[in-house]
C-alpha positions in Angstrom: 77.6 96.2 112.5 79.6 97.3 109.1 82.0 99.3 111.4 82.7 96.5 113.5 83.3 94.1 110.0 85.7 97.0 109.5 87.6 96.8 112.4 87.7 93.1 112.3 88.9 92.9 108.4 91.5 96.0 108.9 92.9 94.2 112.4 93.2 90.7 110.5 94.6 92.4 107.5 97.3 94.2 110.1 98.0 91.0 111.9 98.5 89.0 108.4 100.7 91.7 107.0 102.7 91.7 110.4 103.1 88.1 109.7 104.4 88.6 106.1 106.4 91.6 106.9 108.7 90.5 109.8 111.7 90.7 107.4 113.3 94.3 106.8 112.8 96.0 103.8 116.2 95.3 102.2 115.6 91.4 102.4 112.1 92.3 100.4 113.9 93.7 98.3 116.3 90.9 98.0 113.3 88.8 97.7 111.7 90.9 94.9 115.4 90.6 93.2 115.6 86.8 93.4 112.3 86.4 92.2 113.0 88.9 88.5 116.4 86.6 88.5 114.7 83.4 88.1 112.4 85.5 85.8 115.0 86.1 83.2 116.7 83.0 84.0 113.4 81.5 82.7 113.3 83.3 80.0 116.6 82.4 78.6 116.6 78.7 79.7 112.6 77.8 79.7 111.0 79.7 77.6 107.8 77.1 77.1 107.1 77.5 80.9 107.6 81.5 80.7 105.4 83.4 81.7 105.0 87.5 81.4 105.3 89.2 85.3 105.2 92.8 85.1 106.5 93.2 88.5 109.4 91.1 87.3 110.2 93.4 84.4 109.4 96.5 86.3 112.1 95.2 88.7 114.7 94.4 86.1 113.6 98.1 84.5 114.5 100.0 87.5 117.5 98.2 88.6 119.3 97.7 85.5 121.7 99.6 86.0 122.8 98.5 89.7 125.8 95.9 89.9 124.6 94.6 93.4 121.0 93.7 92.0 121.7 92.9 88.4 125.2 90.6 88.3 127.4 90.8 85.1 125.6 87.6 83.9 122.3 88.5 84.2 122.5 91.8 82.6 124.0 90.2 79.2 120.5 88.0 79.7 118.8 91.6 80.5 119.9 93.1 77.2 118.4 89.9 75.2 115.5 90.4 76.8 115.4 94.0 76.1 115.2 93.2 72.3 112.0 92.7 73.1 110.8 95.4 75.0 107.7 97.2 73.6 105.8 100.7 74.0 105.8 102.4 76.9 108.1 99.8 79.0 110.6 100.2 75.8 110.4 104.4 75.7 111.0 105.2 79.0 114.3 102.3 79.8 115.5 104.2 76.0 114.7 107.6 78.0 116.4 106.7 81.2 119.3 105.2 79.5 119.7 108.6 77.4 119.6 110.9 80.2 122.2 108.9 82.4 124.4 108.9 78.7 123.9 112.6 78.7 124.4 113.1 82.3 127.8 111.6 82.6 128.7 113.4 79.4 127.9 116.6 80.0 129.9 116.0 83.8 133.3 115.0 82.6 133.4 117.0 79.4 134.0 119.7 82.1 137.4 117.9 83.2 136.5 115.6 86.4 138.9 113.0 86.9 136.4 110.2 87.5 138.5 108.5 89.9 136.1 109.1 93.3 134.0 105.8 94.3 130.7 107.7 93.2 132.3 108.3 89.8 132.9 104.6 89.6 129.2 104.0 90.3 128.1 106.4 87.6 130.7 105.4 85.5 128.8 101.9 85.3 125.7 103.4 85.0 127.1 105.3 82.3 128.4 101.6 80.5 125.2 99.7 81.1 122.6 102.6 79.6 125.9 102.7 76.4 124.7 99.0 76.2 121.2 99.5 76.5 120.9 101.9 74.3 122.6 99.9 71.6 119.9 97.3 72.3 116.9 99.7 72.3 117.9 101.9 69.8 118.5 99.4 66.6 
């Protein structure tokens, strides 16, 4: 009898997620974005109806430095809301932030010219940790 409940609960749970999931993973993703967007929107503009979502911050944390998530706008709000960051969340976006500083250092102190698409990408990257590091770091 238990295996059958099994089987039922893992078939429903299949058939619910199937139902959930019919998007790709890129408009999840999207979906995830929106969602930290209005987050830090909130934030800013609402603060009394705020409330902490660590999936939200983790979001924001690990996209922080990605134009197509994160918008100009947004990541002036992000670095506000980075004043506040705390412990462990605060240590490793002050970690990450170094390393990409260091990375892009150490690569054109060896004379690359920087003008490739991918060099453009990191040298965003290398911009928005400068920033967040400034934040993090007073």
């Amino acid at each position: 009898k238990k295996k059958k409940k099994k089987k039922k609960k893992k078939k429903k749970k299949a058939k619910d997620g199937d139902a959930e999931g019919s998007g790709t993973a890129k408009s999840k993703a999207t979906s995830k974005g929106d969602d930290a967007l209005r987050y830090l929107t909130q934030w800013k503009d609402d603060r009394s109806n705020w409330k902490f979502k660590k999936m939200c911050q983790t979001f924001l944390l690990a996209h922080c430095y990605d134009r197509k998530e994160i918008k100009k706008k947004h990541f002036a709000i992000l670095l506000e809301y980075m004043e506040g960051l705390v412990g462990k969340s605060k240590d490793l976006t002050r970690q990450t932030a170094e390393k990409i500083v260091q990375d892009w250092e150490r690569t054109h102190a060896t004379g690359n010219d920087g003008k490739s698409a991918e060099d453009k990408v990191a040298r965003l990257k290398y911009k928005r940790a400068v920033r967040i590091l400034e934040v993090l770091v007073t």
